[in-house]
N, C-alpha and C positions, 0 to 999 in steps of 0.2 A: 306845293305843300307836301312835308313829307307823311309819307304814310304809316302811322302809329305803329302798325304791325311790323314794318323792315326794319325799326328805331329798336324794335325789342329784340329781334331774331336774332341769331347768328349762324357762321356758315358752322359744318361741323366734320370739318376737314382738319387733319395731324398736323398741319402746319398752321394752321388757325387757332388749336388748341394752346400750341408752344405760344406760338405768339401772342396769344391772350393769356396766357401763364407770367410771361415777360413782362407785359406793358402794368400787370397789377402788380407783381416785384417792383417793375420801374416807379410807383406809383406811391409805394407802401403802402400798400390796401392788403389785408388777411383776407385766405382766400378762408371761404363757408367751414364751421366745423363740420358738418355732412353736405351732401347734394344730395337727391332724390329724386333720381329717374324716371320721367313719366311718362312712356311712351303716347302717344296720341292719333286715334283718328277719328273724327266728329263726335268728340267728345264734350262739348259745347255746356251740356245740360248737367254734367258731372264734375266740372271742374272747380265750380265754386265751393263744393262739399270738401269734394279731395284738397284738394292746394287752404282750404283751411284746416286742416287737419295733421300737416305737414308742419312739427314741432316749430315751434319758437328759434329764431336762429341757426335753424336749416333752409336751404335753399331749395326749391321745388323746381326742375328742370325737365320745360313741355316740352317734350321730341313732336312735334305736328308731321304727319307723316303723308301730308298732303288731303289736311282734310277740307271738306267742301262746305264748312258750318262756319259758326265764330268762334274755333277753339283758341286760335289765336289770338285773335285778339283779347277774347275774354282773359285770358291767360295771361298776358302780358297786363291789363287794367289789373287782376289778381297778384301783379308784382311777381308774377314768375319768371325765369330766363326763357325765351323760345327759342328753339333749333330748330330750323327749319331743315325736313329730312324727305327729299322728293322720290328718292328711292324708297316703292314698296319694300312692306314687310317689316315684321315684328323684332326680329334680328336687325336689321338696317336700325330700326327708330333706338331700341337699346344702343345700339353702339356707336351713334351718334352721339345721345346724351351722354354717352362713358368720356368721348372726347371730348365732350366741353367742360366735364366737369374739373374741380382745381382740388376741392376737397380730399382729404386724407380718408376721410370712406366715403363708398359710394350706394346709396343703397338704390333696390328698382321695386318697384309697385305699380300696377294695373292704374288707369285713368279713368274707370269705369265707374267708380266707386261700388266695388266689389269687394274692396282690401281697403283696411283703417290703415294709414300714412301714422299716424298717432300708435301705432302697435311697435314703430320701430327700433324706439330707443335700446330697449334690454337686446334684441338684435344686433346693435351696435355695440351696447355694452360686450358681449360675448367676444368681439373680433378687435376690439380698443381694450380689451384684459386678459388676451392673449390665450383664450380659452377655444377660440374654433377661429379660420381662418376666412371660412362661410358658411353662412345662417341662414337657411333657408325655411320657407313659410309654409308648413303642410296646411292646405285650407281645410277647414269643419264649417260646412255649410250648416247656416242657423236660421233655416226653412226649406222646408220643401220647393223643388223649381230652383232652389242658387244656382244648384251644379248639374244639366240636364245627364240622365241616367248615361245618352253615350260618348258624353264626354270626360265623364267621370270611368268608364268601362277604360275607354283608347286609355286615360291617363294611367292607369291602374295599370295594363298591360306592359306601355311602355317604363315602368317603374320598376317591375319586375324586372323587365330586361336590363335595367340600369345597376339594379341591385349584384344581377349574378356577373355583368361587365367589370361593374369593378367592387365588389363588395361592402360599399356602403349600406346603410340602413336608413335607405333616403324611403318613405313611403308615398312620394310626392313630388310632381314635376313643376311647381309653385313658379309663378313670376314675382312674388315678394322676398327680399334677399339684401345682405349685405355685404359687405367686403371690402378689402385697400383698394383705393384705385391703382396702385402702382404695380399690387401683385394681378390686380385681373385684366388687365392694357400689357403684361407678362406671359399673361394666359395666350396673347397673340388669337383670338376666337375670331372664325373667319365667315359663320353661319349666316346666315342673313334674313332668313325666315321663319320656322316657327322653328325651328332646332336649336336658337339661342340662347334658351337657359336651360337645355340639357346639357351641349356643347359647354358651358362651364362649368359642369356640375363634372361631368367626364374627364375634361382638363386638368378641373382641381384635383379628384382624384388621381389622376396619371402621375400629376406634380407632388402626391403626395402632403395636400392639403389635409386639416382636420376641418370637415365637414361636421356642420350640426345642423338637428331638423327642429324644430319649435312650429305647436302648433298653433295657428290662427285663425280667426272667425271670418269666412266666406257670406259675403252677404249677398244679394238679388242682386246684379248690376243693372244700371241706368241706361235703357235704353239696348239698341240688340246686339248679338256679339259679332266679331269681325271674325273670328276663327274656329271658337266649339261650338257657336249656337245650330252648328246645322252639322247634318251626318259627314256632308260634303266636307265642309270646313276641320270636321274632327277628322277624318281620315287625311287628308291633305297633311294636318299635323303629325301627325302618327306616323306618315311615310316620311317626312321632314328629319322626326327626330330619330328612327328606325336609320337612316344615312349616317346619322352622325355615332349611333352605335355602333354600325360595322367599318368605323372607318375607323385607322391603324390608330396604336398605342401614342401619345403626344408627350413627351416631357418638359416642360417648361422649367423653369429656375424655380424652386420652391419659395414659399414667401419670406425662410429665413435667409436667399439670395444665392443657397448654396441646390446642388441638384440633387435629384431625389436616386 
């Protein structure tokens, strides 16, 4: 019998991606007008909220990051794509789902249901009207306890440092975001931990991206956190993304295809 879950997975390897790119050309199948990133670890309890919320006619894409619950499967019964991503970490699970996805944007949102998937569209609008290149989600916690005080500190801090690195007027190191996939699989981002949505905030800058920050409502997530909920987990991150600050100037190909 095969097993439900390996029926829905897929691998999320560069040459898996092509070749799933191919076989739906070969197909005539339109690939998604969005995808939507979702990284995942035993996210089980959150994902019926989330993945319903995930607009009409976007696709929802569970990165499973090797969890030990039923996010999986649940997620797949929720008619999501799964990607199955056995390398730890938050960077690995994102850039997984960047490769499987086919869509012309791609956007990423937490799994926790901490971030409305349903806040994306004008996000998208933004980078489909040629207005910013990346939109990224400043959270506003809308309770007390969303954002625990030192995790909200470390983000704060390393913000700062993002701001005077490259001059942006990013107030916010947000996992909610959107973008082309062609110009951020461009970006070449190599982080694999929690430095992976600084590391393309810094890219895009280097590459001379128009960056925009829009802000969004942070709610209580579901269940505990894998990265800020403890002192331990927020400084881990904080040295994570502190790495990918003092590391050299990066120029990719700007998203109009010409260099910066």
């Amino acid at each position: 019998m095969i097993d439900e879950r390996r029926e829905s997975e897929v691998s999320a390897t560069e040459s898996d991606r092509v070749s799933c790119e191919s076989e739906s050309s070969a197909r005539g199948e339109r690939p998604p007008p969005v995808d939507v990133v979702l990284p995942c670890l035993d996210e089980a309890a959150a994902l019926p909220w989330v993945i319903e919320r995930v607009p009409a006619g976007w696709r929802p894409i569970v990165v499973d990051n090797g969890s030990t619950d039923d996010s999986a499967r649940v997620a797949a019964a929720l008619g999501a794509l799964v990607v199955s991503e056995r390398r730890r970490g938050f960077g690995s699970a994102c850039h997984a789902g960047l490769l499987a996805a086919t869509a012309e944007v791609v956007c990423f949102c937490d799994c926790d249901a901490s971030l409305d998937p349903a806040l994306l569209p004008p996000m998208v609008d933004a980078v489909r009207g040629g207005r910013a290149d990346l939109v990224v989600g400043r959270r506003r916690p809308t309770r007390g306890g969303a954002w625990p005080v030192h995790a909200r500190l470390g983000n704060a801090a390393v913000a700062r440092m993002l701001r005077r690195r490259t001059g942006l007027r990013i107030r916010d190191i947000g996992p909610m975001r959107a973008a082309r996939r062609t110009d951020l699989l461009a970006l070449g981002l190599a982080d694999r931990r929690s430095g992976y949505p600084l590391e393309m905030v810094v890219r895009a800058a280097d590459a001379g991206w128009r960056v925009d920050e829009v802000d969004v409502p942070y709610l209580p997530r579901t269940g505990a956190s894998k990265v800020t909920g403890t002192w331990r987990g927020t400084w881990t991150a904080v040295r994570d993304m502190s790495a990918v600050l003092r590391g050299p100037a990066h120029t990719p190909a700007r998203p109009d295809g010409g260099e910066r």
